[in-house]
N, C-alpha and C positions, 0 to 999 in steps of 0.2 A: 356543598359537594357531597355526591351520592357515596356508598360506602364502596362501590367496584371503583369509582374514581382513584378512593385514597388506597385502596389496595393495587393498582396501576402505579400510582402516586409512591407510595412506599415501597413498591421492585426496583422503580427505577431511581431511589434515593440509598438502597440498600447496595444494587450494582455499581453506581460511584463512587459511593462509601468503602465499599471492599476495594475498587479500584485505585481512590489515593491511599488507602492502607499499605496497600501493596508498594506504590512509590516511596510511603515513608520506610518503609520496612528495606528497600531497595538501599534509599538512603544512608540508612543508619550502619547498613552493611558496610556499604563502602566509606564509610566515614570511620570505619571500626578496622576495616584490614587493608583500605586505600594505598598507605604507603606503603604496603609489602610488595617486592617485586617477586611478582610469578620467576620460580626458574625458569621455564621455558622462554621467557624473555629477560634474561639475562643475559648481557653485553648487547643487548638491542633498545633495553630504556631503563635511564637512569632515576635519581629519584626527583629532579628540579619536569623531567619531563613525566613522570606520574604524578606529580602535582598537576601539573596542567590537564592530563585525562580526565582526575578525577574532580579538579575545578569544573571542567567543560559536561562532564556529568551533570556534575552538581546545578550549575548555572539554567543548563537544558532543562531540567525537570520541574526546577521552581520555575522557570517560563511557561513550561507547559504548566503546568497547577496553577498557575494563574490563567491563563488560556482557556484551560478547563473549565475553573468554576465560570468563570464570565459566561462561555457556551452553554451550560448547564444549566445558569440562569434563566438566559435566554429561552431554555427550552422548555422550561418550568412554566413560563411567565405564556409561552404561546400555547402551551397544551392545555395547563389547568388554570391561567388566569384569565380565559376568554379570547385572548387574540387571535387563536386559530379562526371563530366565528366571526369575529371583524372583519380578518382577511375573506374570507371566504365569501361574507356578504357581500366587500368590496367587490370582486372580481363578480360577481353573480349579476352585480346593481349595472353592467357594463352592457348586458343582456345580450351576448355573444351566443354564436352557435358553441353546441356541444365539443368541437373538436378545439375550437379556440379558443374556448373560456380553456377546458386543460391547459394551450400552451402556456399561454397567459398565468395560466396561478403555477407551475412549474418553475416557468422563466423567472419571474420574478423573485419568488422565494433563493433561486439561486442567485440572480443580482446581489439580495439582499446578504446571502451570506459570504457573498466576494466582498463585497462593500466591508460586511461587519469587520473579514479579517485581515484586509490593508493591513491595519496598523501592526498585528499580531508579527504577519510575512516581514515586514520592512525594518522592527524592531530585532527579530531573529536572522536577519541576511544585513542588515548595516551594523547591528550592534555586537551581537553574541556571534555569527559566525565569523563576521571581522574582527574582532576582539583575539577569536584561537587563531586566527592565522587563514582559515579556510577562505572565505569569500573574495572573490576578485568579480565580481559583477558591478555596471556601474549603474545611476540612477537612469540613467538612457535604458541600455537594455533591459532592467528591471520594469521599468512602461512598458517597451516593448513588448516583453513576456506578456506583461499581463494583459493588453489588448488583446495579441494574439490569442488568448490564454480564451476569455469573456467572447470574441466572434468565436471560437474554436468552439466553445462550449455549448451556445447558443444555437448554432446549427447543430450538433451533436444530440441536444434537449429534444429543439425541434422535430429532428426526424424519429426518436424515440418516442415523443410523445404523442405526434400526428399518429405514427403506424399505428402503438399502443391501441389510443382511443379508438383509431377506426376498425381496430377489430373487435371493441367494445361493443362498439355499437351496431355493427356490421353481425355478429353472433353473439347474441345476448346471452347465453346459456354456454356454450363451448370455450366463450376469450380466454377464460384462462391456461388451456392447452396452446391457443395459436398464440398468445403474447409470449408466451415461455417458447415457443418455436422461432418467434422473430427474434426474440433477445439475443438468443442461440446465435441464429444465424446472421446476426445484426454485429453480433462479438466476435465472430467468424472472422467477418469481414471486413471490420476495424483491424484483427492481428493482420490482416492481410495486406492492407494497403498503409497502413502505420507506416512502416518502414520507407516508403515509398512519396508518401502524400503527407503525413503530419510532422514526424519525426524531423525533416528536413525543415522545416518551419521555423525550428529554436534553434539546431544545429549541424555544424556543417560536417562530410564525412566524404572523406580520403581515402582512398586506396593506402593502404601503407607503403611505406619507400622502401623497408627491408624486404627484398624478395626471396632471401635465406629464410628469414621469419614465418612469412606467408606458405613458403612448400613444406617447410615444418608443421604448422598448424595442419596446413589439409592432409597431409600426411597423418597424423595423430588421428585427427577427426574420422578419415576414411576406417580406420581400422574399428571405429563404432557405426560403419556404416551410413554416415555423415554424411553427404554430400557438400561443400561448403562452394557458394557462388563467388563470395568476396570477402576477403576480410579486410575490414575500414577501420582509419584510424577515426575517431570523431574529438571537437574540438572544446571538451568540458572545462577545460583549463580558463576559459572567459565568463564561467560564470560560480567555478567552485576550485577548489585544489583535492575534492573528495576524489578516492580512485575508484572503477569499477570495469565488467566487462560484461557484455550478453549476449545471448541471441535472437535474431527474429527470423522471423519465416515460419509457415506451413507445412508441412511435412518431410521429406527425406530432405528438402534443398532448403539448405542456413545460408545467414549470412552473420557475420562473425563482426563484433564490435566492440573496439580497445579504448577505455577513452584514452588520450595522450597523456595524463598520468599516470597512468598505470601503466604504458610504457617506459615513462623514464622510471617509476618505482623499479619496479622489475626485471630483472634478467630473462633467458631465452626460457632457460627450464620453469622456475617461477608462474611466467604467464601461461606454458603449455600446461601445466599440472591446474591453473584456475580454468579455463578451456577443458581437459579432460573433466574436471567436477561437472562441466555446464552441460558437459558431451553425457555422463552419467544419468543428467537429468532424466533426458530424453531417452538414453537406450534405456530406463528400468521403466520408460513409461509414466513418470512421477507427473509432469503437465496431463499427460491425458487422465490420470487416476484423480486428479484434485479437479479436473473440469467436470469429471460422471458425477464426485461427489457432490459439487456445487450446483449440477444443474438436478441432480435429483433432488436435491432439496430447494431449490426454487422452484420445481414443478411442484412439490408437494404446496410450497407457501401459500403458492400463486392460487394452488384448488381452495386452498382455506381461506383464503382470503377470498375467494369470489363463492365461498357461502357463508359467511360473515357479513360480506355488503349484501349479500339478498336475504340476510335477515332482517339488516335492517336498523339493527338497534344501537351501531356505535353512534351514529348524529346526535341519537338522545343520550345516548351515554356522556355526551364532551358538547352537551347543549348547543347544536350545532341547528343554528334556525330554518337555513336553507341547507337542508342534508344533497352533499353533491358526490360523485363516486372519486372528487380529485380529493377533499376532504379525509374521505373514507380511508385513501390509497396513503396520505401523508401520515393517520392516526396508525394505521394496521403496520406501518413502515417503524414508527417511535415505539409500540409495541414489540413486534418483534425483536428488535434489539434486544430490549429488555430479557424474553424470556429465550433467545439464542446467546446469551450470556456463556451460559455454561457448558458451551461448544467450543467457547476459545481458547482454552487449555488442550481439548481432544484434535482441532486443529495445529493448533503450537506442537503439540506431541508428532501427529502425520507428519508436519513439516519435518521437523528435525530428525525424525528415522527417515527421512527420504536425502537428507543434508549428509545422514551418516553412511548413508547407500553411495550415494555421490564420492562423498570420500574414498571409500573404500575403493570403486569404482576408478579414480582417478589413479589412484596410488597405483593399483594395478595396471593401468592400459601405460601410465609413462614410465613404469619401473623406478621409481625417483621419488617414495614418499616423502623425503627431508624437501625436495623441492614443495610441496604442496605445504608442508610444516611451515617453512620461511617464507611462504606466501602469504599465509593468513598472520604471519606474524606482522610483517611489512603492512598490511592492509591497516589492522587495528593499529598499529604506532601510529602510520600517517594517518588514522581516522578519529585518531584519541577514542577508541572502543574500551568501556567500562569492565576493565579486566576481573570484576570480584561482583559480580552483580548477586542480588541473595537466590538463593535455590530458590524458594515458592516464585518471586518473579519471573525465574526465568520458566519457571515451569510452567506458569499462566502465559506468557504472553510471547517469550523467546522462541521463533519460527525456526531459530540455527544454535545447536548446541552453544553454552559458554568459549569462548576460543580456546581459553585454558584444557578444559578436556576436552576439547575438539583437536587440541592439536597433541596430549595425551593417546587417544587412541589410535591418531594417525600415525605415530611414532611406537605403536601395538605398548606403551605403557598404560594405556587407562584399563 
């Protein structure tokens, strides 16, 4: 192994490394002030149900770290034990055109990692989410999902990857400008029809039956300017008891979506004040500022990476026999990771001052901050949310302030 190898080799063992650091350190937190009940949730959870939170914490994390290193393995063993160049020669030895050897060494590789995590999915939705109470999905629609899940995917691969290549090879010199334009405009148009064509696929969505509720909502929503087409109830209660609510749609016209737990959680006020945060999103602009960020640094990626493969050298760098540009695109994809690392804190950070704007945002348009307060309380009880998580973790990886001083300032104490 060449000496760029093991210094690739050691970012990407030191990245990990720092990353169950952090889990343990997460750990040891809440094992250290677990059973204190936050004030702010006082007379809402007692101390038999912060056990249970901070078991289901607990329980989560050792799942994932086992998860973890298994994948990690895994990716050790394909980058720097040779098997990338097995694969590679595999798919090469099939002697495909150019655009189909790509689909083919894409497809598969994602087979192979649906495949790998059955067991991980089925273990964490029969065992540990039914364990806390959460899961109501049965082994029927759990197939289900996941057929759907592999055609859904597979055409999705497909048409990415077909376009991709053929602007590959279509503009030798230019692709990486027009692939960053089709993604764009490829991701456009998945937000677009989602709502319409995939989303109905797993679950079913209702007009809601209160129609006090529904002139409420759009009511609220117009006063940001909202347009709202429908608001639906949808039907997540068959495959979880977790609550939530979002929006879809393109531009001024939402469509507004309860799941039917978080209807029977919540009261009238409650749900408009989680609606006015989602309405905040979009009037400070926060979706469209985190899409310029994301696509100007995929454009940047996208240029470096296509004079990276016209140098030439990573094949021989990861003893790659038949150097192919699918190859290239998986090595420069495992890299990056590595050294976009330390963007995920500066991301975590953007999030959460856009979470705090939302708030802020909310409180005001519904005049009812304790409604937005006993919202996010409700949320985290029914979601067993890790009330004491350590400050460096959340500060690395937490997209949404702690609840505890999230609901601190929303109440102007923090």
């Amino acid at each position: 192994m060449n000496i760029y190898l093991i210094i690739i080799l050691l970012g990407y063992l030191i990245v990990i490394s720092f990353g169950y650091y952090l889990q343990s350190l997460n750990l040891r937190h809440l094992k250290k002030y677990g059973h204190i009940v936050p004030e702010e949730f006082e007379g809402y959870i007692d101390a038999e149900l912060l056990k249970k939170t901070r078991d289901y914490t607990v329980e989560h994390s050792h799942f994932g770290f086992v998860e973890s290193i298994f994948s990690n393995i895994l990716v050790i063993i394909f980058f720097f034990g040779g098997l990338i160049n097995i694969y590679n020669s595999w798919v090469v030895s099939f002697k495909l055109s150019f655009i189909l050897s790509g689909i083919v060494f894409f497809l598969f590789l994602s087979y192979a990692k649906t495949i790998l995590s059955i067991p991980f999915d089925l273990y964490n939705t029969f065992r540990i989410e039914n364990k806390y109470g959460f899961n109501t999905m049965t082994g029927k629609l759990w197939g289900s999902d996941f057929l759907k899940s592999v055609i859904l995917s597979t055409i999705l691969i497909f048409i990415v990857v077909f376009g991709a290549l053929f602007l590959i090879k279509t503009s030798p010199d230019y692709w990486w400008f027009f692939v960053w334009l089709f993604f764009l405009l490829f991701s456009l148009f998945i937000l677009y029809i989602s709502p319409y064509v995939i989303e109905p696929l797993f679950n079913k969505f209702t007009p809601i039956e209160n129609g006090d509720m529904e002139g409420s909502i759009k009511d609220l929503m117009k006063k940001s300017g909202i347009t709202i087409s429908r608001v639906f109830r949808m039907d997540a209660s068959k495959r979880s008891k977790h609550t939530n609510a979002y929006f879809t749609g393109i531009g001024r016209v939402k469509r507004i979506i309860l799941y039917d737990t978080l209807l029977q959680l919540m009261n009238k006020n409650e749900i408009l004040s989680v609606l006015a945060h989602e309405a905040g999103h979009w009037k400070k602009k926060h979706v469209l500022k985190l899409i310029v960020i994301v696509e100007t640094m995929s454009l940047i990626s996208l240029y470096i990476s296509f004079r990276i493969i016209k140098a030439g050298f990573l094949g021989r760098l990861f003893d790659i026999q038949t150097d192919t540009i699918f190859a290239n695109l998986i090595i420069l994809g495992f890299i990056g990771g590595i050294i976009s690392f330390p963007l995920t804190p500066i991301m975590s950070y953007l999030s959460r001052r856009h979470e705090k704007e939302a708030d802020r945002f909310a409180s005001e348009m519904t005049g009812d901050p304790e409604a937005m307060a006993t919202s996010l309380i409700k949320l985290s009880k029914d979601n067993l949310s890790n009330l004491h998580p350590h400050p460096l973790y959340a500060f690395v990886y937490y997209s949404h302030p702690p609840v505890v001083k999230r609901i601190k300032e929303i109440r102007g104490e923090g």
